[in-house]
C-alpha positions in Angstrom: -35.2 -17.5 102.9 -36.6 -20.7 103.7 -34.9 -22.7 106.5 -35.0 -26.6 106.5 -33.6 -28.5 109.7 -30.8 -30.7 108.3 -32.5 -33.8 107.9 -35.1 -32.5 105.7 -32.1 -30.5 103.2 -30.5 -34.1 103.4 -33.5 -35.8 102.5 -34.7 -33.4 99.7 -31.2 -33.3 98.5 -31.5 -37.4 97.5 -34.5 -36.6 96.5 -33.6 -34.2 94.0 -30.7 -36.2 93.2 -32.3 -39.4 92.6 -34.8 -37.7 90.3 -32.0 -36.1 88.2 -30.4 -39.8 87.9 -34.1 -41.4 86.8 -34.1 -38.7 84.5 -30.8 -39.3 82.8 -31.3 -42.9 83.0 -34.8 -43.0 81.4 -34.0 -40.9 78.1 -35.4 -42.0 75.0 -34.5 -45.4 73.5 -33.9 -45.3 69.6 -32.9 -47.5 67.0 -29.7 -47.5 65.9 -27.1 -49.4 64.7 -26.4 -52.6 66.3 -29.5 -51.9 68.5 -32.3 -53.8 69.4 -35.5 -54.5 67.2 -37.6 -53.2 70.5 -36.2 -49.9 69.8 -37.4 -49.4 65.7 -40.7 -49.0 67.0 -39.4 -45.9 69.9 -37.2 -44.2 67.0 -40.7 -44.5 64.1 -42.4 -42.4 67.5 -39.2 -39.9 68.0 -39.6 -39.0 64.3 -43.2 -39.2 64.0 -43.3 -41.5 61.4 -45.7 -43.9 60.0 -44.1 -47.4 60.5 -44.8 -50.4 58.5 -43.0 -53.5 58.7 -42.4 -56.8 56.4 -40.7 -60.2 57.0 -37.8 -60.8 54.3 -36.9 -64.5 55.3 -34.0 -63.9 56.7 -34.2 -60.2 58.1 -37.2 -57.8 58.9 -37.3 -54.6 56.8 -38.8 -51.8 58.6 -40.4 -48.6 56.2 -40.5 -45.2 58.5 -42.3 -42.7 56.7 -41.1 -39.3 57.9 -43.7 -36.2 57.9 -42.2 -34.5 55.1 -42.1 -37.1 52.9 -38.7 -38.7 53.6 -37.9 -42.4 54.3 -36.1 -44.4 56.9 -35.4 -47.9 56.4 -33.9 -49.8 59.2 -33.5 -53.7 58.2 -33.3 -56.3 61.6 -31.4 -59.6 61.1 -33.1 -62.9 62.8 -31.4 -62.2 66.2 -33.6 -58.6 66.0 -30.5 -56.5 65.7 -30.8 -53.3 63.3 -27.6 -53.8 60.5 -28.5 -51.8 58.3 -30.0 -48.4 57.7 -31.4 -46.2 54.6 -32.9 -42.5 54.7 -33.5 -40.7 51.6 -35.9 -37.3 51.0 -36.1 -33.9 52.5 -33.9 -33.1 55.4 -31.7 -35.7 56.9 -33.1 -37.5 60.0 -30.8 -37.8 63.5 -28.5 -39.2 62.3 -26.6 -39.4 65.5 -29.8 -41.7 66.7 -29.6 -43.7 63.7 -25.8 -44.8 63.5 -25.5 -45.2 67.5 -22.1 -45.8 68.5 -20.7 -45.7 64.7 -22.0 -41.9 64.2 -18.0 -41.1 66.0 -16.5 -43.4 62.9 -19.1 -41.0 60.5 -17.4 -38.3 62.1 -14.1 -38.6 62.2 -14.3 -39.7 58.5 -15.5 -36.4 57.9 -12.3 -34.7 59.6 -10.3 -36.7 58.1 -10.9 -35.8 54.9 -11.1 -32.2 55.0 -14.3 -31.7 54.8 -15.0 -28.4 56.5 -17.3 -25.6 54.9 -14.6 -24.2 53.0 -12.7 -27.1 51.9 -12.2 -27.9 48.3 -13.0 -31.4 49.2 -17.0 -30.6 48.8 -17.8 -34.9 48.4 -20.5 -36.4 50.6 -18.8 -38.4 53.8 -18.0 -42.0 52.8 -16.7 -44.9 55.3 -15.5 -47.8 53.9 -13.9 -50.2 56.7 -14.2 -53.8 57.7 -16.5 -52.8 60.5 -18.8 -50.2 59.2 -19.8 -48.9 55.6 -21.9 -45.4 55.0 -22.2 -43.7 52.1 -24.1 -40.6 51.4 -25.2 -38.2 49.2 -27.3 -35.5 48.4 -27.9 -32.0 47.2 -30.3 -28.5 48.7 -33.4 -30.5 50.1 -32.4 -33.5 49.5 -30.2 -36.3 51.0 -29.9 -39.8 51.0 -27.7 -42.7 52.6 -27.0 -46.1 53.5 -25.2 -47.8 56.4 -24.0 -51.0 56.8 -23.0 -53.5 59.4 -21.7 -56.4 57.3 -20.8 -58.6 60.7 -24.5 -58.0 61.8 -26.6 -59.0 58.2 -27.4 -62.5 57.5 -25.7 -64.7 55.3 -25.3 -64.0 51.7 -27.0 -60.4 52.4 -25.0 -57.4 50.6 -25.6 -53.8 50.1 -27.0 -54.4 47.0 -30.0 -55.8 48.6 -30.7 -52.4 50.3 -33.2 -50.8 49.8 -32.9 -47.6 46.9 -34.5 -44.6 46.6 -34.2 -42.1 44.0 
């Protein structure tokens, strides 16, 4: 066993300490819901995807080409915050990373509803409030679904103007 005088256990202790807290503090940045433009770019890298994006007028629409195939679209209003999201194709993206603090609302809509493996309630999750609306869908190998921040879009925008994908 090695033996370190106690300044040096003190001093390595901070330092391993500090490292874990630079660690923690520096994990990876990723769009989401109410989250900064800066960040579209960080969750296109997380996913791999190929990004392209076009100016709307009064929003940004970001496309996110997944490796197998599958879509993310993540629209930005003119203050650069995402309010809206769209996936649709093989296997569902994070989407913990993608609804950000409104994945808990996703959640508990799910439990609220009785939607456990064995329930006879077998519908996709739906939230319908004020705040926050998600709808999804999808079958084997395929998913698809929208959310929605309707304080966050521009003026006049509605979820009709999202983009579909079949």
């Amino acid at each position: 066993m090695v033996s370190f005088p106690c300044s040096r256990k003190m001093a390595l202790l901070a330092g391993l300490g500090l490292a874990g807290l630079a660690l923690a503090l520096s994990g990876p940045a990723q769009a989401e819901l109410g989250g900064p433009l800066s960040t579209v770019q960080t969750d296109g890298a997380r996913m791999s995807a190929r990004m392209v994006s076009a100016d709307m007028g009064e929003y940004a629409l970001h496309t996110l080409t997944r490796p197998n195939g599958g879509t993310v679209h993540e629209l930005t209003n003119a203050g650069g915050q995402v309010f809206a999201v769209t996936w649709s194709g093989p296997g569902k993206p994070d989407l913990r990373a993608l609804l950000g603090p409104y994945f808990a609302t996703f959640q508990a809509a799910n439990v609220a509803t009785g939607r456990g493996l064995h329930s006879p309630l077998r519908r996709p999750p739906q939230v319908n409030r004020p705040a926050i609306q998600i709808q999804t869908e999808g079958h084997m190998g395929w998913f698809r679904g929208v959310a929605f921040v309707p304080s966050l879009a521009p003026a006049g925008f509605s979820p009709g103007n999202l983009p579909q994908e079949p």
